[in-house]
N, C-alpha and C positions, 0 to 999 in steps of 0.2 A: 747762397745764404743771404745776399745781399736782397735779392726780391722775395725768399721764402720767407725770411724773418725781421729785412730790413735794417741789415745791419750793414754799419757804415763801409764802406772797401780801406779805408782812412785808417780804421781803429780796430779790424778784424785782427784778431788773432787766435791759435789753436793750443790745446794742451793734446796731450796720450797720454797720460797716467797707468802703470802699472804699479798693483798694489800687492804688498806683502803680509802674510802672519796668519795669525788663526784666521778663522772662519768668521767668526765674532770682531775680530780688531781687523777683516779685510770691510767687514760690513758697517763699523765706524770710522775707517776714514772714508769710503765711499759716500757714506749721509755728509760729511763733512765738506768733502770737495764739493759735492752736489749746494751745499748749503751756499757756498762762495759762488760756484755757478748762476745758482738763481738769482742771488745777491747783484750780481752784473748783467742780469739778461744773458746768461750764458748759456748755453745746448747743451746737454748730454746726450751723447754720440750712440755709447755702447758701450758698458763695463766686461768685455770679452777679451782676453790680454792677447791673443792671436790676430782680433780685429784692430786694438787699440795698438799693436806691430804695424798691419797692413797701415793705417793709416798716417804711424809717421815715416812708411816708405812714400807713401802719397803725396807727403807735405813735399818731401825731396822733390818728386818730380812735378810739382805744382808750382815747386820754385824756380824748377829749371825752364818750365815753358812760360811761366810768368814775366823773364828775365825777356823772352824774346818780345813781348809787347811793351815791356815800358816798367814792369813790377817787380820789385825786388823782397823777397822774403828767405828768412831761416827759422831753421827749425835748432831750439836748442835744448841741451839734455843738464840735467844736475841731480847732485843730492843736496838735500836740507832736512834737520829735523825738522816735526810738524812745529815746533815753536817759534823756530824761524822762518816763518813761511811769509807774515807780514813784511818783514825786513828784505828780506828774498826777494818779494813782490814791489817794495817799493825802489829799491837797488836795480830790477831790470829796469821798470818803469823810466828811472831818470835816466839809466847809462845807453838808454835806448832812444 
């Protein structure tokens, strides 16, 4: 990602998003997150819930051979309502 898109190794980070409810309110919070995405130069991956699995077993093992050069990263999980996502986002931000 870093030569594909040019993004920092510094300030990279991933989400996996699985989305719940109708069909209609899986299709507005997907516009949503997407909307925050773009906002940040973000990627969208894949909205496929079996690929967006596979890939936070990927982050696992990206963290484990990352550890062996020098990189340390995790992957972490939560709930939040969609209202507090600001809050959410700004609480990792610092605690991080």
């Amino acid at each position: 990602m870093t030569k594909f898109k040019g993004y920092s190794i510094e300030k990279l980070s991933a989400a996996s998003c699985i989305f719940e409810g109708s069909e209609e309110s899986v299709s507005e919070q997907i516009d949503f997150v997407s909307k925050i995405a773009k906002k940040h130069h973000g990627l969208i991956i894949d909205d496929s819930v079996e690929k967006g699995y596979n890939l936070t077993l990927c982050i696992a093992y990206l963290r484990d051979e990352g550890l062996k050069v020098g990189y340390f990263g995790e992957s972490l999980e939560t709930t939040v309502n969609w209202s507090s996502i600001d809050l959410l986002m700004y609480e990792m931000t610092e605690g991080l």
